[in-house]
Structure formats: structure tokens, C-alpha cells
C-alpha positions as MATLAB code, in Angstrom:
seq = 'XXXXXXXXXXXXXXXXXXXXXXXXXXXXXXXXXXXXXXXXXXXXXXXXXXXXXXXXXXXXXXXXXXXXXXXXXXXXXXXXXXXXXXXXXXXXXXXXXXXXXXXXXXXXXX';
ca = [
      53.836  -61.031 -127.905;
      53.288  -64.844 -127.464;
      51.899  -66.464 -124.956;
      54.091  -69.067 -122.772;
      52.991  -72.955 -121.649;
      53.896  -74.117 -118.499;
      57.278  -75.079 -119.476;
      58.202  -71.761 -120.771;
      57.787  -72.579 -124.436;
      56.276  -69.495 -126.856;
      52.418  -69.835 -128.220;
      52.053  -68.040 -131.450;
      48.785  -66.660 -132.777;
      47.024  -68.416 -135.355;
      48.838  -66.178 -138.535;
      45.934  -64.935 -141.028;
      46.331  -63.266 -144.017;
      43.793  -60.728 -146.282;
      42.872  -63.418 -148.466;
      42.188  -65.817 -145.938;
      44.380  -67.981 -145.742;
      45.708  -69.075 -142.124;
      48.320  -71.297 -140.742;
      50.112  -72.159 -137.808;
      53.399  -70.663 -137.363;
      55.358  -72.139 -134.185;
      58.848  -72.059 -132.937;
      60.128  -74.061 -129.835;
      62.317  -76.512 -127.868;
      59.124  -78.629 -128.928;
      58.600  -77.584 -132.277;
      60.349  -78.412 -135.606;
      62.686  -75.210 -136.300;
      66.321  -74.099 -136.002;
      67.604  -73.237 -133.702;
      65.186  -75.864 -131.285;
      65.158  -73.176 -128.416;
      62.449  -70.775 -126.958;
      64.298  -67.359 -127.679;
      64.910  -67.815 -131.186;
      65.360  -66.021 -133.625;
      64.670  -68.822 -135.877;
      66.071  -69.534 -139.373;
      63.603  -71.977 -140.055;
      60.246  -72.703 -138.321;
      57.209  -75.206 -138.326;
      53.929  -74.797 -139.717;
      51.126  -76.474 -139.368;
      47.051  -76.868 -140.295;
      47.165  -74.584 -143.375;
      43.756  -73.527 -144.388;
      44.301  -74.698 -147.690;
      46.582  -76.233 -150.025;
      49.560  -74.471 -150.198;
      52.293  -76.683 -153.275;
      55.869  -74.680 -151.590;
      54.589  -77.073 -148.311;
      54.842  -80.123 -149.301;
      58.233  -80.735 -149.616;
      58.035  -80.220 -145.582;
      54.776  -82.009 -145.329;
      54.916  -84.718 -142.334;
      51.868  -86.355 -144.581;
      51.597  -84.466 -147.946;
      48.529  -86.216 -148.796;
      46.644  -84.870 -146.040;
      48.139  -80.965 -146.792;
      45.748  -78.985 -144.457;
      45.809  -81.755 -141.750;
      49.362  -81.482 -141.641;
      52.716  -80.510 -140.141;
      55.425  -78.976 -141.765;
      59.336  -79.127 -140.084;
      62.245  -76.472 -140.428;
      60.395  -74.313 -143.403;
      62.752  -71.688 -143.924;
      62.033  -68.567 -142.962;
      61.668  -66.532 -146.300;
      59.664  -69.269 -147.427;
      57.302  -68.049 -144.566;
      57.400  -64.820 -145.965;
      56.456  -65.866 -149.146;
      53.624  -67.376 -148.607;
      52.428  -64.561 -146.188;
      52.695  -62.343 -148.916;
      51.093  -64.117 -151.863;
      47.980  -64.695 -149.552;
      47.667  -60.382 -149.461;
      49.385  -60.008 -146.176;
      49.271  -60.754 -142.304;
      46.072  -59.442 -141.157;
      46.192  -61.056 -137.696;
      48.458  -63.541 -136.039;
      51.966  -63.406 -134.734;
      55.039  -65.016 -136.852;
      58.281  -66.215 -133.641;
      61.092  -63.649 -134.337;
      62.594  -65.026 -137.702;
      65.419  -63.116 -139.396;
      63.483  -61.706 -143.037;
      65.820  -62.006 -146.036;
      66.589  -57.618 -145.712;
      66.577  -56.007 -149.378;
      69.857  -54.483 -150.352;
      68.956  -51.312 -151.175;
      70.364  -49.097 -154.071;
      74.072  -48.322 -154.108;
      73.561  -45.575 -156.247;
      71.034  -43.459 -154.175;
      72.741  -40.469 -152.488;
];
């Protein structure tokens, strides 16, 4: 569960994942994600200060050349995923309420 500011606006955890990686995940009327509200759920979010260089980023990279110094606006959401899950995993850390990309499971099971 996040934490609020003043004005109402969720605080995510710092997201960490089993290799170490860590980045920033935030959703708000003040960060850069869709919808720009404080209930979400969000289709695309903002992350921010990756631990390291991380290439699927930069294409949302306020300043690419600085990549862990860095914001990154409206990342989609599975893109999110992604990268949580080539890094080994969340570990620790809290990701806003985004809608995961659901597998379609097997027509032919009974």
C-alpha cells in the first residue's frame, strides 16, 4: 500500500528486483502516466533513477545520455513487467495498480 503526500498523491516503494536492479516506479496527477490521476489503474507509468542501464528506457528517457540519472514518461505497463522480470523478479518495492497483459490460457484444456 503506498504512502500519500499532502496533496493526496500515491508514494510508491523504491521497486527492487533479485538481481539488483531497482527503479522508481510512480503514478500520479504529478507524474508522467495515463491516466494522470491518483486512483489509477494506469496503462502506462513513469520511471525513474534506474540502477543501471536499462536499452527498452531510452526511448522514454527525459535525458538518455544520463540513463540512471533519469526520468522516463508514460512507459507502458508490460514494458514494466518486462523489465521486472528479466532482472529475476520483484523482491521488494511496490509497482501503482497497472493492468498486466493476462495470458490467454489454453482453449483446449478441459
Amino acid at each position: 500500500m503506498p504512502k500519500y503526500d499532502e496533496n493526496g498523491r500515491p508514494e510508491f516503494e523504491l521497486v527492487r528486483c533479485a538481481d539488483g536492479f531497482s527503479m522508481s516506479v510512480q503514478a500520479s496527477t504529478y507524474n508522467y502516466c495515463s491516466p494522470r490521476n491518483n486512483t489509477g489503474p494506469w496503462d502506462s507509468v513513469e520511471v525513474g533513477f534506474p540502477s543501471d542501464y536499462e536499452h527498452c528506457l531510452m526511448p522514454y528517457a527525459e535525458e538518455p545520455d544520463r540513463p540512471t540519472e533519469t526520468v522516463c514518461g508514460y512507459v507502458p505497463n508490460v514494458l514494466v513487467r518486462s523489465i521486472i522480470e528479466v532482472h529475476g523478479g520483484l523482491v521488494s518495492g511496490e509497482v501503482p495498480p497497472i493492468p498486466f497483459v493476462k495470458e490467454t490460457e489454453n482453449s483446449n484444456k478441459e
